[in-house]
N, C-alpha and C positions, 0 to 999 in steps of 0.2 A: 640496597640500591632502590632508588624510587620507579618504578614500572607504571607505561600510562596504555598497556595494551588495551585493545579492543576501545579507544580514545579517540578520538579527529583534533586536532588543531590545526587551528587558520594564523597566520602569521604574518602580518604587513608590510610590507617594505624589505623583505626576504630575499631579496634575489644575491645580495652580498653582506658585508660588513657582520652589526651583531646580529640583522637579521637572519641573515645565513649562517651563522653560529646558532642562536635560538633552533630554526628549524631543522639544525644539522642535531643536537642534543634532545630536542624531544622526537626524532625521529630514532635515535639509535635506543631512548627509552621504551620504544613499543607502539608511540603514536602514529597515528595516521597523518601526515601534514600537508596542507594547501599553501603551499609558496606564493605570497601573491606579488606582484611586481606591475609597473606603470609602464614604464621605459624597458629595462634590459632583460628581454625577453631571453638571450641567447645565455646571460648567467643565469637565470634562473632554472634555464632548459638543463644547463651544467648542472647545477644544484640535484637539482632531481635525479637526472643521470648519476651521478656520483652518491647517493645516498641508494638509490635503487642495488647500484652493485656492491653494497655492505645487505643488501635483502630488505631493507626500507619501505614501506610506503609514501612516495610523496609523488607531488603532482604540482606543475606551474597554474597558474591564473592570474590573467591581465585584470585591471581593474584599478580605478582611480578611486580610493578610499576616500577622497574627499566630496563625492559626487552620490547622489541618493540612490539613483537607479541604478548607477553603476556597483553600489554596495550589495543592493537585491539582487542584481543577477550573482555576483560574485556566492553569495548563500547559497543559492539555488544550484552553481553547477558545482562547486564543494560538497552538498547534500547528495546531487548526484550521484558523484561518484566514489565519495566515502564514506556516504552517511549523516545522521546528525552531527553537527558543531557539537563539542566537551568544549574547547576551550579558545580562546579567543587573547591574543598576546596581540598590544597595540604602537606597533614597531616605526611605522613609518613617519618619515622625515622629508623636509625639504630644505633648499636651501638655508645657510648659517649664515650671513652676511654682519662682520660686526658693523656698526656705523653709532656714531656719538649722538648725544639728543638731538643737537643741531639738524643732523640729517635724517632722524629719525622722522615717519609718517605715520597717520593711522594705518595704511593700508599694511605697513610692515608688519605692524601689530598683527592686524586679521589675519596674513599672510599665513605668520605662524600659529595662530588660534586654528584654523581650519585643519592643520594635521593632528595639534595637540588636543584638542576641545569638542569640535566638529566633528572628527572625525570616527572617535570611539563614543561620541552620540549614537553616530548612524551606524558604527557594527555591535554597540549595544541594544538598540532598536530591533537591530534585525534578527538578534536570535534571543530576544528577554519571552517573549511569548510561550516557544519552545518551552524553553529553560524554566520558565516559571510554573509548566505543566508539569517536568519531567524532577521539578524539586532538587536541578544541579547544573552547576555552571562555572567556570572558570577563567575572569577575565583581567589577564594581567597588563599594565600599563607601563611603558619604555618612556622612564622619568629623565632626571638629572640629577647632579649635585649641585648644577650651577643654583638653584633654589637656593639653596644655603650659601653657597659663594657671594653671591650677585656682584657674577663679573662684569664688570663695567663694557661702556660698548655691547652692550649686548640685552640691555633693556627688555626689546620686545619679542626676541626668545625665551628670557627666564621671568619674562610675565604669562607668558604661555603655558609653561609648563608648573608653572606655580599655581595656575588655574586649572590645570592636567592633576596637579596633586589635589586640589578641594574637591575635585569632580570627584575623585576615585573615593575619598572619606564619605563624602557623602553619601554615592551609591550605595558602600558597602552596608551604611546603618539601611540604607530602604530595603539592600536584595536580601540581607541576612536572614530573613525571618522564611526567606524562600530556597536557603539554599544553595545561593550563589554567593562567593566569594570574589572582591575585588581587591588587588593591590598592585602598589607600583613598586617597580623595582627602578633604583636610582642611581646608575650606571657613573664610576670616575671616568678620566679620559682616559680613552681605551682607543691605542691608535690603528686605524681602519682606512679605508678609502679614502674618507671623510676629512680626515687627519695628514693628506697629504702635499701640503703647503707647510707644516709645522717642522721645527727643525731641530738638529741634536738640542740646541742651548735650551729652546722650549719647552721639551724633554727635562732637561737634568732640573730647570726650574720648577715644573712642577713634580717634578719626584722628590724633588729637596723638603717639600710638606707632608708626604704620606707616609705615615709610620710603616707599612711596608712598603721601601721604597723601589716600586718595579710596578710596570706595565699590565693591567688586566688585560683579557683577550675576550673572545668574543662567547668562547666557551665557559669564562665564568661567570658569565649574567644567561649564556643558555642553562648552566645548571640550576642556578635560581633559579630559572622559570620554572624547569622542570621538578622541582620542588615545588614550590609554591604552585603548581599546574595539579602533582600528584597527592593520596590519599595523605602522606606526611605533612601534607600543608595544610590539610580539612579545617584546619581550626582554629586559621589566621585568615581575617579579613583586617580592611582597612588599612594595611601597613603599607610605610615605605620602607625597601629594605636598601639601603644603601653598598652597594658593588664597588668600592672605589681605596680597596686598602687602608680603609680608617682616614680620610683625605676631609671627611666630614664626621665629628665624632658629636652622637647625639645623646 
């Protein structure tokens, strides 16, 4: 079993969903985790409660990851109180709105650039210094499969994330040489909060494609992390690892 003790992980967009699966699984590996949430303070507060009483380390922090000063201070009270950043999981999201080209804007576009692109800029930024000192670092990126689908209606999300996948290949050739490890893991539909407009027939239609046909959960893109977070994964960069039942076979 992969162990991330005496570890810190920061975690984005945590306070539910696979977020809150991610920091619930590398929390019960040993890690140290900084839950960070924008809005739902009160799950997140949950979150940590609830992991504390399995003997957990974790801890909420507000912070709007798409915002510079708000990323620096978020480092600095994470440093505080657990220590250096090990590993840095880039989870957070915002709204999904499908709409067809017709209604389609640039700002859509940016809209979702800013979580996917933007975003693990500035918490790349903020701990590559460290990490480039200390010769280790582990920063994993909360993909799609939509990239390989390219579900319609939904353009300037999986241009997002398609630009979320170059980002992360590239890095890995720059930071490799230093020690640091980056990949995305490429999450099927995995029904969450998020997921709660979608209906049984939704469901049966897209299971009718995945050669295992059933539901991932949130805990099994937290175990990929924590693999790919722990010493087991030392020696994969660059990857997307696809979480979705074989729904995308590459």
């Amino acid at each position: 079993m992969a162990t991330l003790t005496n570890r810190t992980a920061l975690v984005t967009g945590a306070s539910r969903g696979l977020g809150a699966g991610i920091a619930t699984a590398l929390a019960r590996a040993g890690a140290s985790v900084a839950v960070n949430y924008v809005h739902s303070e009160a799950k997140a507060n949950s979150l940590c409660d609830a992991l504390a009483s399995e003997g957990a380390r974790a801890q909420a922090f507000r912070a709007d990851i798409r915002d510079e000063a708000d990323v620096q201070r978020l480092m600095r009270e994470v440093e505080s109180a657990f220590g250096p950043i090990d590993i840095v999981v880039a989870n957070a999201t915002g709204d999904q709105q499908r709409m067809s080209i017709e209604e389609q804007n640039w700002q859509a576009y940016l809209q979702q650039m800013e979580f996917f692109v933007k975003s693990p800029l500035l918490l790349m930024q903020a701990v590559l210094p460290q990490w480039k000192a200390r010769k280790f670092g582990r920063f994993i990126q909360i993909g799609s499969e939509v990239v390989e689908l390219g579900n319609p209606k939904f353009a300037h999300y999986v241009a997002a994330k398609g630009a979320q996948l170059a980002q992360t290949r590239s890095w890995a050739r720059e930071l490799g040489p230093d020690g640091i490890t980056v990949n995305l893991i490429a999450p099927g539909w995995i029904p969450t909060e998020r997921a709660f407009n979608a209906t049984a027939e939704d469901r049966t239609n897209y299971l009718a494609g995945v050669p295992l046909p059933q539901s991932g959960t949130p805990q099994n893109i937290g175990d990929a992390v924590v693999f790919l977070a722990s010493d087991a994964g030392s020696f994969i960069t660059g990857q997307k690892l696809a979480v979705n039942g074989g729904n995308t076979l590459e």
